[in-house]
GUTIKE-713521 format. One record per residue (C-alpha): residue in one letter; y, z, x. Coordinates in Angstrom, 1 decimal. Each point is the difference from the previous one (the first is absolute). Example, Ala and Ser with C-alpha at 12.3 -4.5 7.8 and 13.67 -1.06 7.14 Angstrom:
BEGIN
<site><residu>A</residu><v>-4.5</v><w>7.8</w><u>12.3</u></site>
<site><residu>S</residu><v>3.4</v><w>-0.7</w><u>1.4</u></site>
END
This chain:
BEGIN
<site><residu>X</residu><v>102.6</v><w>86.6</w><u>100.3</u></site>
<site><residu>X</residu><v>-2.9</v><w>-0.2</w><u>-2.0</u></site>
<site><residu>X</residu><v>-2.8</v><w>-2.3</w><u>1.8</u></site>
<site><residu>X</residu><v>0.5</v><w>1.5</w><u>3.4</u></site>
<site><residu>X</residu><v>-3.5</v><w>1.3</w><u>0.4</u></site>
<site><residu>X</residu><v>0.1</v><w>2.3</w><u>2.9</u></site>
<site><residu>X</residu><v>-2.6</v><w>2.7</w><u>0.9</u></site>
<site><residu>X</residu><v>1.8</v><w>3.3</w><u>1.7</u></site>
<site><residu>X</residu><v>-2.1</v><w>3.0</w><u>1.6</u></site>
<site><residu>X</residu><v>2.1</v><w>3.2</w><u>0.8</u></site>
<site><residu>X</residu><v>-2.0</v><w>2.3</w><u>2.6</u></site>
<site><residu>X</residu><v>0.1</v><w>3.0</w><u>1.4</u></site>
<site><residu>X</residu><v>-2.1</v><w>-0.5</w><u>3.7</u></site>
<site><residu>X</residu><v>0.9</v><w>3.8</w><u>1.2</u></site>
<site><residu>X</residu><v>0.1</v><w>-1.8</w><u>3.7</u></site>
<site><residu>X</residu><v>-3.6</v><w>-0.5</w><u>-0.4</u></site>
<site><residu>X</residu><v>-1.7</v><w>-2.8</w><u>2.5</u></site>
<site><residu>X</residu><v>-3.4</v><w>-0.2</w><u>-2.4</u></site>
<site><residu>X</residu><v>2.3</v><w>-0.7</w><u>-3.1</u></site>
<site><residu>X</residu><v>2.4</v><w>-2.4</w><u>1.6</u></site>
<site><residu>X</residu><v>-3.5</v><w>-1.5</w><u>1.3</u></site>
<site><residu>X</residu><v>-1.3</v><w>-0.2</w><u>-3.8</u></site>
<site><residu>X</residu><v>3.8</v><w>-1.6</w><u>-1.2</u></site>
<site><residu>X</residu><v>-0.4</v><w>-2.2</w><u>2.6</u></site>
<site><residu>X</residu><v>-3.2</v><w>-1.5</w><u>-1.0</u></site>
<site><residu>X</residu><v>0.7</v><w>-0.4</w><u>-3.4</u></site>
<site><residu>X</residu><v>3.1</v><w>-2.2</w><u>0.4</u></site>
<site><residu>X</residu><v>-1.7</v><w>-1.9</w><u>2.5</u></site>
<site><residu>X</residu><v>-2.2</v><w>-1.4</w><u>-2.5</u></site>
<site><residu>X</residu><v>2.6</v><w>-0.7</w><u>-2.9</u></site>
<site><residu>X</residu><v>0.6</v><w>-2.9</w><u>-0.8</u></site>
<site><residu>X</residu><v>3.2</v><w>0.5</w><u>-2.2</u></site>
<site><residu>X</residu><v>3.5</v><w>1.1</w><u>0.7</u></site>
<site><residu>X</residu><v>0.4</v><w>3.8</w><u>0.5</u></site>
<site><residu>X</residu><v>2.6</v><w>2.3</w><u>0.8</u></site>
<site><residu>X</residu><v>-1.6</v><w>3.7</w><u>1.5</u></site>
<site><residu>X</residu><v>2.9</v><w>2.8</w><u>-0.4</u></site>
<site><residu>X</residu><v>-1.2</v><w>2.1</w><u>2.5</u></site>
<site><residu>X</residu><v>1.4</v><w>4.0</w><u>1.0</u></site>
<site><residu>X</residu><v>-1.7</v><w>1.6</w><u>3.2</u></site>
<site><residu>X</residu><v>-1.2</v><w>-2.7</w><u>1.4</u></site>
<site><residu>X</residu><v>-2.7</v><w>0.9</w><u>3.0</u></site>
<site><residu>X</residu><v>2.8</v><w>0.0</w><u>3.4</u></site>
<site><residu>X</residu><v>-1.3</v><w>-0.2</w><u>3.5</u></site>
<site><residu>X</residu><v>2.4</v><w>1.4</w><u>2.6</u></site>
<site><residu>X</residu><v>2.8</v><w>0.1</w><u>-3.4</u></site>
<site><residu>X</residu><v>-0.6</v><w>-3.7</w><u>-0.6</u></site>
<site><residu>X</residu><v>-1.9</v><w>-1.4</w><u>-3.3</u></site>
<site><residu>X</residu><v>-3.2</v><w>-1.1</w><u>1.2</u></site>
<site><residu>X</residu><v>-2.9</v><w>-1.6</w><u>-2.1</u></site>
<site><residu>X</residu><v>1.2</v><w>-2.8</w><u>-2.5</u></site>
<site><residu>X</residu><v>-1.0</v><w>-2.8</w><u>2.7</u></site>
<site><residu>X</residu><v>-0.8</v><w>-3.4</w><u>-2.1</u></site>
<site><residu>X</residu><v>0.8</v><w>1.4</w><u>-3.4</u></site>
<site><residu>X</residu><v>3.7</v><w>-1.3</w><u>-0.9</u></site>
<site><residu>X</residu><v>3.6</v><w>0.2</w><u>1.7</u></site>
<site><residu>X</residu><v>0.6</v><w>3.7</w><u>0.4</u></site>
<site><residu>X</residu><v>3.3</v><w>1.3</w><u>-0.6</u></site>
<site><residu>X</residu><v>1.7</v><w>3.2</w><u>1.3</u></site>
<site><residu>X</residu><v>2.9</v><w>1.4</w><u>1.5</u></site>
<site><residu>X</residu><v>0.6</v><w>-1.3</w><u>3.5</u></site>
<site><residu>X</residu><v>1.8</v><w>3.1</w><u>1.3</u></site>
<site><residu>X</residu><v>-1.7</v><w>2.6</w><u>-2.2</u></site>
<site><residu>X</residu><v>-2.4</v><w>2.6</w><u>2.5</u></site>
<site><residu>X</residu><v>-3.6</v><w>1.0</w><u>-1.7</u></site>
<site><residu>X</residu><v>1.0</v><w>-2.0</w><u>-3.1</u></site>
<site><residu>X</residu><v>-1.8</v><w>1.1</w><u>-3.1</u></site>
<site><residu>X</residu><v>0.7</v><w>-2.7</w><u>-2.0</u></site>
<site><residu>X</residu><v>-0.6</v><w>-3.9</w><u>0.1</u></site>
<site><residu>X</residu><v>-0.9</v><w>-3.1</w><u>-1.9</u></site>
<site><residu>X</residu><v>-2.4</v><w>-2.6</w><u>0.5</u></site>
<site><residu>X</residu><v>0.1</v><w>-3.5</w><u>-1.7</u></site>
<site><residu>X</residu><v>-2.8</v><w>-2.2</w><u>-0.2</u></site>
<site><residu>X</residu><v>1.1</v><w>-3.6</w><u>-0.7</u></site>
<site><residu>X</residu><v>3.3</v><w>1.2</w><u>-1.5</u></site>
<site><residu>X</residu><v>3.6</v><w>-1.5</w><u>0.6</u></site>
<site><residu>X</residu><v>1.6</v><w>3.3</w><u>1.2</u></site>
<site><residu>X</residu><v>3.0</v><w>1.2</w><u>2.2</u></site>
<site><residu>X</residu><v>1.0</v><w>3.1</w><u>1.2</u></site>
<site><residu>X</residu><v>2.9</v><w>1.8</w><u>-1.4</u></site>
<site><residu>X</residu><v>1.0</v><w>1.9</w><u>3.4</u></site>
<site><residu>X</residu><v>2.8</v><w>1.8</w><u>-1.4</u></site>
<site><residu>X</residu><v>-2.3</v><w>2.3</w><u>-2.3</u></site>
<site><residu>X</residu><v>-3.2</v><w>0.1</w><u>2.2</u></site>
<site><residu>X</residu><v>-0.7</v><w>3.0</w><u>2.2</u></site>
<site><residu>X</residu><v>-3.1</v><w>2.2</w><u>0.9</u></site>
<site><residu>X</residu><v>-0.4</v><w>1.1</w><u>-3.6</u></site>
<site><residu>X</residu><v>1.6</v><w>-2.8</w><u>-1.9</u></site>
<site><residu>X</residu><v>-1.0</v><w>-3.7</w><u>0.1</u></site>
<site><residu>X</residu><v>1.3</v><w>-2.6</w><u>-1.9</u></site>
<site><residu>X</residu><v>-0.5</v><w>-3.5</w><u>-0.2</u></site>
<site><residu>X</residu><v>1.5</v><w>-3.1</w><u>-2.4</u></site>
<site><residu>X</residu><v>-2.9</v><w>-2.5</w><u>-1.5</u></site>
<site><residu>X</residu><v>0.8</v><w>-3.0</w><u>-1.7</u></site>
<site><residu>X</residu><v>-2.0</v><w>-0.6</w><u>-3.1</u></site>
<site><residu>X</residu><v>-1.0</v><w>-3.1</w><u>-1.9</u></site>
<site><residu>X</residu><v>1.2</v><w>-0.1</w><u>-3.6</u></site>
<site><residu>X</residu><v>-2.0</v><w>-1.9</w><u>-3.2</u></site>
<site><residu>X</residu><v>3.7</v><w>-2.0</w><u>-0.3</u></site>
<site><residu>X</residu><v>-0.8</v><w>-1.1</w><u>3.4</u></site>
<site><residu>X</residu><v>2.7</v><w>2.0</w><u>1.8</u></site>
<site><residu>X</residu><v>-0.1</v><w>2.8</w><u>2.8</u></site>
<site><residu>X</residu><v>1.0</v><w>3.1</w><u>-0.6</u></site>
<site><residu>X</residu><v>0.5</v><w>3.4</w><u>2.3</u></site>
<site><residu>X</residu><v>-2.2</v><w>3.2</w><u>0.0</u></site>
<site><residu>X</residu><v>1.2</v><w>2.9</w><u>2.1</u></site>
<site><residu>X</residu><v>-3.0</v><w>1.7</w><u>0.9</u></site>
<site><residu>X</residu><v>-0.1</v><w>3.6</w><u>2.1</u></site>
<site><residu>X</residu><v>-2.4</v><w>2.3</w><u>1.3</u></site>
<site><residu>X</residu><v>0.9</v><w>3.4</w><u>0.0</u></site>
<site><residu>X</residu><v>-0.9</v><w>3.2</w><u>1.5</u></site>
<site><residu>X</residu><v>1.9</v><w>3.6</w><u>-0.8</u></site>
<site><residu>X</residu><v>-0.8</v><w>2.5</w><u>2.6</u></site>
<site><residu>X</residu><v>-1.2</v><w>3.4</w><u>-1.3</u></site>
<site><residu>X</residu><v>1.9</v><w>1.7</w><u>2.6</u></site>
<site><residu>X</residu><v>3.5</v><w>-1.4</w><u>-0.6</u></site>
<site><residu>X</residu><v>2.4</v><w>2.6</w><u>-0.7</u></site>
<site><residu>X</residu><v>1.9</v><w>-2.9</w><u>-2.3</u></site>
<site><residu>X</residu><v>-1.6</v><w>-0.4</w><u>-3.5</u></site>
<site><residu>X</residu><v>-1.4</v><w>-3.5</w><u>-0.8</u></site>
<site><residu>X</residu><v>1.1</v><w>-2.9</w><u>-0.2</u></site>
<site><residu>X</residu><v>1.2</v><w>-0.7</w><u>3.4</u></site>
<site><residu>X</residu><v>3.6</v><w>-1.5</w><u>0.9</u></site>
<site><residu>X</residu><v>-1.4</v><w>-3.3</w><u>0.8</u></site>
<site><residu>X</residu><v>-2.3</v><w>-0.4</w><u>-3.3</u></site>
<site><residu>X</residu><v>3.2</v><w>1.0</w><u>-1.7</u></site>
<site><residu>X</residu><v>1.8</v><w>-2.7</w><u>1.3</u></site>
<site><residu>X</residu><v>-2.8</v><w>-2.5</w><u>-0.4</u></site>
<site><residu>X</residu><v>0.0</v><w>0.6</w><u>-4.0</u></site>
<site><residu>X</residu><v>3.6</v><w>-0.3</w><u>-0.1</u></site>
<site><residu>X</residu><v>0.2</v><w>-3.4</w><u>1.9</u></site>
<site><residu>X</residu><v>-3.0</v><w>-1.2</w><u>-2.6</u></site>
<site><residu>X</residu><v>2.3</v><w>1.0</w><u>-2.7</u></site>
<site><residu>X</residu><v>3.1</v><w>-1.5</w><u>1.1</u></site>
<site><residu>X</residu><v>-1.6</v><w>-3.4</w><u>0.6</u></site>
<site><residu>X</residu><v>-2.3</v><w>0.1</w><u>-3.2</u></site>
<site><residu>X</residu><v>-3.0</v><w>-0.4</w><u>1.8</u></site>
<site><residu>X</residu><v>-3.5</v><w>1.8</w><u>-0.6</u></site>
<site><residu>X</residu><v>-2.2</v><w>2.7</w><u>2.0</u></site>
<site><residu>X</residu><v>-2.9</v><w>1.4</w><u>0.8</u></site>
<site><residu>X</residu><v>-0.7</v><w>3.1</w><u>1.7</u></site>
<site><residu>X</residu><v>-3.5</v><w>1.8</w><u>1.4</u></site>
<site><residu>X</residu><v>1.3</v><w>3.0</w><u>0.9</u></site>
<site><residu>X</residu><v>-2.3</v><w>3.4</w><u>1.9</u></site>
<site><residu>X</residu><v>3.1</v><w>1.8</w><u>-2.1</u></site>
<site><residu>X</residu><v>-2.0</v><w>3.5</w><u>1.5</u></site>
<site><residu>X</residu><v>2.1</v><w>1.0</w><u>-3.2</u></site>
<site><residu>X</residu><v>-1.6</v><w>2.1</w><u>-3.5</u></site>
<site><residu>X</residu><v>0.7</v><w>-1.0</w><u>-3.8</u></site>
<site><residu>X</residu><v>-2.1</v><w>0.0</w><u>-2.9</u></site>
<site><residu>X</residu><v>2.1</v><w>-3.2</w><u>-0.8</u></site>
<site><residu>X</residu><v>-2.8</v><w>-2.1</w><u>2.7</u></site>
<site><residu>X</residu><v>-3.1</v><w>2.2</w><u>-0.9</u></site>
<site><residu>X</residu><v>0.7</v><w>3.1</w><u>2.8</u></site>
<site><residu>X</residu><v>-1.4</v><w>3.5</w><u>-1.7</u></site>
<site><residu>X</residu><v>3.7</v><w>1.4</w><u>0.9</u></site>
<site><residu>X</residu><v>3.7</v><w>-0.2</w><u>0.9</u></site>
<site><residu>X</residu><v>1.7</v><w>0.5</w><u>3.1</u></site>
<site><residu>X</residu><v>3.5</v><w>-0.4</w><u>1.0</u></site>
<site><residu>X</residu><v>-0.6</v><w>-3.2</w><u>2.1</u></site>
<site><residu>X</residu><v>-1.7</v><w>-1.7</w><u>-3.5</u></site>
<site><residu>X</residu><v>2.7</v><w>0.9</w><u>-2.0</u></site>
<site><residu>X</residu><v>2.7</v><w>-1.4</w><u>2.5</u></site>
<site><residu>X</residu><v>-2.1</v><w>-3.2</w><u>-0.1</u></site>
<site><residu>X</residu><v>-0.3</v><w>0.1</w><u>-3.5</u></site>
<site><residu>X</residu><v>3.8</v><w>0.4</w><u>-0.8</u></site>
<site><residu>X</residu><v>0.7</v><w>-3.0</w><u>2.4</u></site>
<site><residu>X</residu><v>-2.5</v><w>-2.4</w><u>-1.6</u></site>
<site><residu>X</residu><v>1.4</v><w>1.1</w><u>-3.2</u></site>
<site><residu>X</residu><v>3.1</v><w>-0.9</w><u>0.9</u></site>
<site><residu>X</residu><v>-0.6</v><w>-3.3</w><u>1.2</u></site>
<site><residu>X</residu><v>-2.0</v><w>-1.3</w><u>-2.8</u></site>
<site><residu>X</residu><v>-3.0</v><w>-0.4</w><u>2.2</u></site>
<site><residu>X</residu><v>-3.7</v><w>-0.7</w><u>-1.4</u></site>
<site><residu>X</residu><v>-2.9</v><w>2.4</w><u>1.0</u></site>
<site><residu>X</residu><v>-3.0</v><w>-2.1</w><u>0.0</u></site>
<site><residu>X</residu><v>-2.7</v><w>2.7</w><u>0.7</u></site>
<site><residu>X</residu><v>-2.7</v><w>0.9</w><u>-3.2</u></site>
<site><residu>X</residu><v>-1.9</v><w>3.0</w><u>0.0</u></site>
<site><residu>X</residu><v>-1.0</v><w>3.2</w><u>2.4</u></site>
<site><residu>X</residu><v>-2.3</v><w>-1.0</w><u>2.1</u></site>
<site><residu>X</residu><v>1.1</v><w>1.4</w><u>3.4</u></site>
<site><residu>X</residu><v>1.4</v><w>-2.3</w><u>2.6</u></site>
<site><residu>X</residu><v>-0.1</v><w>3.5</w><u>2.6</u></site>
<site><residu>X</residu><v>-2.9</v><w>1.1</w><u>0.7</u></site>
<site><residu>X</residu><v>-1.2</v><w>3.0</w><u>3.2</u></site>
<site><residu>X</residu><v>-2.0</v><w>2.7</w><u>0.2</u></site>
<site><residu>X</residu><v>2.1</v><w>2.5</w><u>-2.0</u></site>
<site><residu>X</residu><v>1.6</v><w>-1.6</w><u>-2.9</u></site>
<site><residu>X</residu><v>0.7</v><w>-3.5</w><u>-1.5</u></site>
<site><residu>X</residu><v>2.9</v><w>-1.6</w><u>-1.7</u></site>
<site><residu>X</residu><v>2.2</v><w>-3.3</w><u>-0.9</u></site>
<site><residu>X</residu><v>2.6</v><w>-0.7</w><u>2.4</u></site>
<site><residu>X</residu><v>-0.1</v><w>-3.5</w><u>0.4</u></site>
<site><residu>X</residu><v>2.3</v><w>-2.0</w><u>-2.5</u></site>
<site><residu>X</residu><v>1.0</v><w>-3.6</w><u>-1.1</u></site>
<site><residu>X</residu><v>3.1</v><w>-0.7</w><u>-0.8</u></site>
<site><residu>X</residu><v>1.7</v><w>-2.7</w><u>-1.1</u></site>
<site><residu>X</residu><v>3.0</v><w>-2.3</w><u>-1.8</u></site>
<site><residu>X</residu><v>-0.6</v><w>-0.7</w><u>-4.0</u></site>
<site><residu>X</residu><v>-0.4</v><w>-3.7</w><u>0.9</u></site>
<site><residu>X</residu><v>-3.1</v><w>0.9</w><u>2.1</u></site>
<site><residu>X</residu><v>-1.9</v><w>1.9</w><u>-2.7</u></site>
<site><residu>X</residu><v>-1.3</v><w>-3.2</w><u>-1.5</u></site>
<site><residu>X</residu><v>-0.8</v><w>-1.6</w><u>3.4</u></site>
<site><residu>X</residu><v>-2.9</v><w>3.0</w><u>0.4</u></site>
<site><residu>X</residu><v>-3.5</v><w>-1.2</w><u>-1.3</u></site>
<site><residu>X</residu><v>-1.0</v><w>3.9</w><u>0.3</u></site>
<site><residu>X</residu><v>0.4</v><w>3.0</w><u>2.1</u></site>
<site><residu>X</residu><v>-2.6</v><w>1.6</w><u>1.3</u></site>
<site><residu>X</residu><v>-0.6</v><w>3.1</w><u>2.5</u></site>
<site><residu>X</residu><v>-1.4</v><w>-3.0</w><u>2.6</u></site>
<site><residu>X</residu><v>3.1</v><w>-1.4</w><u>-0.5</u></site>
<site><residu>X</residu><v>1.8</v><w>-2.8</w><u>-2.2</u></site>
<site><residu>X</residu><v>-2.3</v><w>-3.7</w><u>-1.0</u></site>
END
């Protein structure tokens, strides 16, 4: 797929008006395809509020107080219904090859709650992979995993990052994310919970990976 040129920004908005105000703004005045993997989106009355003017937004039509959703600026995407819900969007994008060709990318935005009493991933992310795998085709995940590992830069390991871990192990999946800096931060401690995951056809398709996001 190389020559598919394709900024991606993952972001954690923590329901926040003022930062869905400041996303908003800044894809207003691209001028470039983009494709904004987006977990806890700002919601008013449980509905995701805020990306006005900045690209097709993609979410699960049935999920209540989604916290997860896609926006594509100037993108050919569709919605892949039967693995989107409030936590799990996914889309399909067709990408221009250098042979000239088109060729799918299954990308997903993901968000692991903190409280589930099920260790990460979830059932549907599960079954996303697997369909990837089954039909040869690549991914990319930006996932708020909530999950610890010293693996993606977290100072520790909990249970819920070494389920993760195990799974994206197992699957042969790519962790795109390059140092510690913190992608967590409050008033008590900071950490790295926010990942990037991804197929091995997908790695060289990444320019660079930054804590902003991917370029």
């Amino acid at each position: 797929m190389a020559g598919s040129n394709i900024p991606f920004t993952q972001i954690n908005l923590h329901h926040s008006k003022s930062a869905s105000a400041v996303l908003a703004r800044c894809a207003a005045v691209m001028h470039t395809k983009h494709l904004f993997l987006i977990q806890e989106p700002w919601l008013v009355k449980g509905h995701i509020k805020g990306f006005g003017g900045c690209g097709k937004l993609f979410k699960a039509d049935n999920a209540e107080r989604p916290r997860a959703c896609i926006v594509a600026k100037g993108l050919d995407a569709c919605l892949l219904p039967q693995f989107s819900d409030g936590d799990l969007v996914a889309v399909r994008l067709k990408l221009n090859t250098d042979d000239g060709g088109v060729r799918d990318l299954i990308v997903g935005s993901v968000y692991m709650p903190y409280d589930s009493e099920e260790l990460p991933p979830q059932r549907n992310m599960i079954e996303l992979v697997t369909y990837v795998k089954e039909r040869g085709l690549e991914l990319l995940l930006g996932c708020d995993a909530n999950s610890h590992h010293l693996v993606w830069g977290s100072s520790d390991i909990n249970p819920r990052g070494e389920s993760l871990l195990d799974f994206i192990m197992s699957t042969n999946l790519q962790i795109l994310n390059r140092g510690t800096k913190p992608t967590f931060l409050d008033s008590r401690r900071q950490e790295v919970i926010d990942i990037t995951l991804c197929t091995r056809g997908v790695v060289d398709l990444v320019a660079g990976w930054r804590d902003g996001g991917l370029k």
